[in-house]
N, C-alpha and C positions, 0 to 999 in steps of 0.2 A: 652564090660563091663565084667569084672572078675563074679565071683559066687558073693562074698563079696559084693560087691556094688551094685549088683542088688538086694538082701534082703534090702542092705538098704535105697536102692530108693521107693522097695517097703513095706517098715516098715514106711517110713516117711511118705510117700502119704497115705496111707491105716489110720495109725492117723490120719493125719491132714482131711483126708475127713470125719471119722466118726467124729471128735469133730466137725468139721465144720456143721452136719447134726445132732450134738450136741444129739447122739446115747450113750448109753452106751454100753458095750462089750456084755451084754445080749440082747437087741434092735439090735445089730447089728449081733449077730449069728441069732435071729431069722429072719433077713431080708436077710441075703447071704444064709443061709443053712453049714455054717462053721461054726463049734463047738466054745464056748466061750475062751475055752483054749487055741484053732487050731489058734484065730481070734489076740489072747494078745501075742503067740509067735512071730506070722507076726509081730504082730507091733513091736515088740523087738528086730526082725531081726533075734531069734534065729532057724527059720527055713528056709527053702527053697523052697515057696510056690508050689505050681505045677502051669501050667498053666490052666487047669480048676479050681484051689482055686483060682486061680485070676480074671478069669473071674464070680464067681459065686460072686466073692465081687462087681466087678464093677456091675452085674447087681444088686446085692441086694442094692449096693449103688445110681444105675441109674446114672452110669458115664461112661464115655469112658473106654476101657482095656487100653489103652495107660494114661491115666490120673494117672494110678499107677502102673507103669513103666519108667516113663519119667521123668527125675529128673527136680522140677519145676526150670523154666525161668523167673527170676522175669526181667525184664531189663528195665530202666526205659521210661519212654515215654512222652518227653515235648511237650506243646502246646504252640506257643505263642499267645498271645494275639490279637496282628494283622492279624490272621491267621485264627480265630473262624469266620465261619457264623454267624450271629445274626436272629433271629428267630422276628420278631414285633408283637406287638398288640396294640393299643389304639393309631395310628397315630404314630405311632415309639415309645411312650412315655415310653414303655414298651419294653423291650428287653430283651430275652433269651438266652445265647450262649451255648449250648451245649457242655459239657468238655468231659467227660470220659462215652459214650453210655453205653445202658444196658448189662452187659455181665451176662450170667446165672449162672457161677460160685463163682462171686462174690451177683448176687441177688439185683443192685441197678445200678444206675444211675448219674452224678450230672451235675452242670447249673452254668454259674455264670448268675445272676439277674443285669441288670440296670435299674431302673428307675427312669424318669423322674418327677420333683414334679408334682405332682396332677396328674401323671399316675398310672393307674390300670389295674390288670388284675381280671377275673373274671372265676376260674380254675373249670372245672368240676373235680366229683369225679373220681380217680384212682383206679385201682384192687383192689376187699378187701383186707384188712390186709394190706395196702402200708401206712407207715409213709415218714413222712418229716422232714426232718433236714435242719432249717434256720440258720445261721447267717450273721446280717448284718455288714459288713465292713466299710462301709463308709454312711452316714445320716440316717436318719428315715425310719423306714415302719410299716404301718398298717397289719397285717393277720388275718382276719377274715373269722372265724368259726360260723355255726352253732348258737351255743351258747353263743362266745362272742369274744370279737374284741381285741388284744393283738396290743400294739405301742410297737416297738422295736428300738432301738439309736445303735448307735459304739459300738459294740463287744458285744450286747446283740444274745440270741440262743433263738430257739425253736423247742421244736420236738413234732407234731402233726399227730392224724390219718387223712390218706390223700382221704381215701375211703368215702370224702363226700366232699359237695359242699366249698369251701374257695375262697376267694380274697386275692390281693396284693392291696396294697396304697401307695404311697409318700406322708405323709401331710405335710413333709419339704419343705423348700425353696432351698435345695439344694440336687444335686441326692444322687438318694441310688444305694449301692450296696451291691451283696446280695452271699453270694453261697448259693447254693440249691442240697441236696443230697436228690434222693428219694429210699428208700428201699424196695422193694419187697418180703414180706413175702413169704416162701416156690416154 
């Protein structure tokens, strides 16, 4: 890799990691020990970091040295459908497939949901601070909270704190389906 391209692999990374840890330029010199000035030229490319600035950002950031250096690889990745494990509960009625596992860079998880009518599950609480992001594709579901019971139809959402006791329901006559993203705060 030329001079050139390496500033600007590591101007792009070095951004996109503080927004992503959603830092301001002052938050983020006080966590690397790299001056605020030092920290806005990197990201603009107009310097030429050393490599101890760069390691002193990954630690301050708690990421790999390589994670800002490495020009990201986004490349896509299909699953088919016949190809998903399915996970049971309630006599099969209920079914989990796991999509895209947790990865800690991204911070979440997600699931597509099937179930069967008058299948439930009955989900214990998640890590504090983990939300949930529903929507149902295809029939009815019940999610209940705590406090109170949400019926959700075709292309209805909902996004709830995941760090306490909830259920699924089918009160339809015909399955649901569901994706299911869960987020992971910090």
């Amino acid at each position: 890799m030329r001079k050139l391209e390496i500033n600007t692999v590591v101007a792009e990374n070095a951004k996109r990691l503080r927004e992503e840890k959603r830092l301001t330029l002052d938050e983020a010199a006080r966590l690397t020990g790299v001056s605020r000035s030092m920290l806005a030229q990197i990201e603009k490319g107009d310097v030429n970091p050393t490599i101890s600035m760069v390691w002193k950002i990954a630690n301050g950031y708690r990421v790999s040295f390589t994670s800002l250096v490495e020009p990201v690889r986004q490349r896509p990745v299909l699953l088919r459908a016949a190809d998903a494990p399915a996970l049971e509960e309630d006599g099969g009625r209920y079914r989990n497939y796991p999509v895209f596992p947790f990865d800690e860079e991204r911070g979440f998880e997600t699931y597509r949901i099937v179930i069967q009518p008058g299948g439930s599950l009955e989900a214990q609480p998640h890590l504090p601070g983990a939300e949930e992001y529903v929507t149902v594709f295809a029939g009815e579901a019940e999610i209940g909270l705590p406090e109170e019971t949400y019926r959700l139809g075709t292309g209805d959402s909902l996004r709830f704190p995941a760090d306490q006791p909830h259920r699924y329901r089918n009160p339809g006559r015909e399955e649901a389906q569901l994706s299911m993203l869960i987020w992971y705060r910090g």
